[in-house]
C-alpha positions in Angstrom: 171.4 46.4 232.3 175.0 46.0 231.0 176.4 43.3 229.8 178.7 42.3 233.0 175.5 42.2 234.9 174.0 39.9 232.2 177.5 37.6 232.8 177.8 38.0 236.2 173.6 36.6 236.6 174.4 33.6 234.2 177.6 32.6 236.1 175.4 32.8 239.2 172.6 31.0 238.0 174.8 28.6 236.2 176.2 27.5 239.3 172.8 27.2 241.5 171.4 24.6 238.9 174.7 22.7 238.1 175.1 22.2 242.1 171.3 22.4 242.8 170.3 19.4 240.4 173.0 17.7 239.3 172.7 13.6 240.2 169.2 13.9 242.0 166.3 12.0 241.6 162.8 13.0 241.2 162.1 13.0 244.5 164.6 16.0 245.0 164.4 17.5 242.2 161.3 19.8 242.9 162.9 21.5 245.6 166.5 21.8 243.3 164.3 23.4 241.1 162.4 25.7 243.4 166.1 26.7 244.6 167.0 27.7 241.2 163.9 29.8 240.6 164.5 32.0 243.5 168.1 32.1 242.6 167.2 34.0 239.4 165.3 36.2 240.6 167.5 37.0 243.8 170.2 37.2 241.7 168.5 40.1 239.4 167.7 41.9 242.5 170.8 42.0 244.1 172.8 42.6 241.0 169.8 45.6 240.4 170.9 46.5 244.0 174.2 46.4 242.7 174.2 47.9 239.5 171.6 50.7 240.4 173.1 52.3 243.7 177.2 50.9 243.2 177.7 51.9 239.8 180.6 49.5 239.5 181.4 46.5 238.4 182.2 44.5 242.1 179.1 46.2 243.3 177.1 44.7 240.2 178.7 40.5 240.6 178.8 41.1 244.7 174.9 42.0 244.1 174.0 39.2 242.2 175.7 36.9 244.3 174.3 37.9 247.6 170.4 38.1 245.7 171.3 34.6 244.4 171.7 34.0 247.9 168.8 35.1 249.8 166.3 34.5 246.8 167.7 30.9 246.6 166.7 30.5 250.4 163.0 31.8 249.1 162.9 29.1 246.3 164.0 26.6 249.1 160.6 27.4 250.5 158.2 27.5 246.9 160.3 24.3 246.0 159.2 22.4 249.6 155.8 24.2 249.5 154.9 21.7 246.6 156.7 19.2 247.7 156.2 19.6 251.6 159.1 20.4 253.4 157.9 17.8 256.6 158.2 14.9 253.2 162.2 15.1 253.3 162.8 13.8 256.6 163.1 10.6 257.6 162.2 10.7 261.3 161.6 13.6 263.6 165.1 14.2 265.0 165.9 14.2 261.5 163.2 16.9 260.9 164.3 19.0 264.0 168.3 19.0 262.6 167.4 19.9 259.2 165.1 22.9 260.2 167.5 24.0 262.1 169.8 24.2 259.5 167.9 26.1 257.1 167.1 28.9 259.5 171.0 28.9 260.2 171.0 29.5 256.4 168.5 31.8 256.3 170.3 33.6 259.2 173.5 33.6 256.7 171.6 34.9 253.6 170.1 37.6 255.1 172.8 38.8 257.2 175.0 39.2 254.0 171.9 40.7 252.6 171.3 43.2 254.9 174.8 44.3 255.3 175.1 44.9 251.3 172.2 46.8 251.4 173.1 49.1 254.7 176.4 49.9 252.7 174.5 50.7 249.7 171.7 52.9 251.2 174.9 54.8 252.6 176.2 55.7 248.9 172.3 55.9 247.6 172.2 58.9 250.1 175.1 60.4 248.8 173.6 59.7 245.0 170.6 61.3 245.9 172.2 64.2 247.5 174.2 64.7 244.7 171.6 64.5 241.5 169.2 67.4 243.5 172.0 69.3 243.7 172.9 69.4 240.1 168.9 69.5 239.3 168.6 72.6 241.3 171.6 74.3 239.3 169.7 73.2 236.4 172.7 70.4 235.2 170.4 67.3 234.9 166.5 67.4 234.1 163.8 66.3 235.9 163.5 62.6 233.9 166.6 61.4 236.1 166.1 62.5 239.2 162.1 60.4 238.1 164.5 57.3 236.9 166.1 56.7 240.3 163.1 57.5 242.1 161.5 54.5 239.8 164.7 52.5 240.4 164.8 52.8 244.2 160.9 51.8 244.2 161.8 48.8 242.5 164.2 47.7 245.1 162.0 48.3 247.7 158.7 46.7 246.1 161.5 43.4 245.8 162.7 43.7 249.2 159.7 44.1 250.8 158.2 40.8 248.8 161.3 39.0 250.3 159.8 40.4 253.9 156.7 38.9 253.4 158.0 35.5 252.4 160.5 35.5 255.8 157.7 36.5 258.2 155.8 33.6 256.4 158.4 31.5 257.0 159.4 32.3 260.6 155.3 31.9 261.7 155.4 28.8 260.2 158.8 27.6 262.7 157.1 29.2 265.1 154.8 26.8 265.2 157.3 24.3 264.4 158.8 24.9 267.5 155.7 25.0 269.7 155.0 21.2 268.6 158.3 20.0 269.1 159.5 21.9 273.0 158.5 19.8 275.2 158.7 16.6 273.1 162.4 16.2 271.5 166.1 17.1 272.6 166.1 19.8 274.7 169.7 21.3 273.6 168.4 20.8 269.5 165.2 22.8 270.6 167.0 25.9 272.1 169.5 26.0 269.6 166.3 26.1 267.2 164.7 28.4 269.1 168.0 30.7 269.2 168.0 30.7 265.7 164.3 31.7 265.2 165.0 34.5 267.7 168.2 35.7 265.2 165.7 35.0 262.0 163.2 37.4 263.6 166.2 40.1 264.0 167.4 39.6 260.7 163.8 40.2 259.2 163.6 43.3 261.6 166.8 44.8 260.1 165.2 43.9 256.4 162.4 46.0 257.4 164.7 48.8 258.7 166.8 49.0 255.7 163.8 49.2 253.7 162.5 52.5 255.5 165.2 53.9 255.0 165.4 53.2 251.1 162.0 54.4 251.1 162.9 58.0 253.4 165.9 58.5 250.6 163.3 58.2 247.7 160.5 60.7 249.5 163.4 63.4 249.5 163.2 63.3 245.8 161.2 66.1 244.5 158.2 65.1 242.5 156.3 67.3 240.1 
């Protein structure tokens, strides 16, 4: 990793525990912290996303950003695992507005997410397309068309860990949702039900991108 990656990560996690933490009391401060956590490691996925298939230097910070993104979203939910998310709220209406606002966040994440990775399987193609070439005239060796086969498999092991953590999530409003549809406002339970229904396209579009990392890194030839 080069060392704008390294600067462009610390800005990005400097910033998610400044805002995150700064003036809250214990009571909030698990779930800052649980933020922060998943920031990092976002953050060193999507600049990694970045850095591995952009090869330049907006690619690498536009990464991390995004990763600090989504993977804060994930350390929303660690954070509130321990602390139980249900604990912040101080009535039920309050409950039902404030999930609906982290799936709408959710939503957001992943949607920049995706799009950042759809562009970059694009140019990963072309990447890949290009290094057999020159393997097959015999101008690079066998170890780096292995290193970006190793590289890809990274992203996708990631991406598909932030998969399992959004289908956990979106069972779990689910049955949220079923507890609360015939019992609170009806127009704050179909707009939380609309943006369930978006979550569960957003995760589906996760899943497609990562098929298709996963087809790009099959076509490279293995020994």
């Amino acid at each position: 990793m080069n060392r704008l990656f390294l600067k462009g990560v610390s800005f990005v996690l400097m910033l998610c525990f400044v805002i995150g933490c700064a003036g809250m009391n214990d009571s909030t401060r698990t779930k800052a912290e649980g933020t922060g956590v998943g920031a990092a490691a976002g953050a060193l996925v999507g600049g990694l996303l970045g850095q591995v298939i952009g090869h330049n230097q907006t690619s690498t910070l536009v990464g991390a950003a995004v990763g600090a993104a989504v993977g804060g979203g994930a350390g929303y939910l660690a954070g509130d695992a321990v602390a139980e998310r249900k604990a912040q709220y101080a009535n039920e209406e309050d409950r039902l507005d404030g999930e609906i606002k982290v799936v709408a966040q959710y939503n957001n994440d992943l949607k920049g997410f995706n799009e950042l990775t759809e562009k970059h399987n694009e140019e990963l193609e072309n990447q890949v397309a290009d290094l057999k070439s020159r393997y097959e005239e015999g101008n690079v060796d066998f170890d780096v068309l292995n290193k970006k086969k190793d590289e890809i498999n990274l992203l996708i092991s990631e991406s598909n860990k932030k998969k399992g953590e959004m289908k956990k999530e979106l069972a779990g409003l689910n049955k949220y949702y079923q507890s609360v549809a015939k019992t609170m406002d009806q127009t704050k339970v179909t707009q939380l039900a609309q943006e369930i229904s978006i979550l569960k396209k957003n995760i589906a579009m996760l899943d497609d991108n990562n098929r298709q990392m996963a087809k790009i890194n099959s076509s490279i030839v293995s020994r």
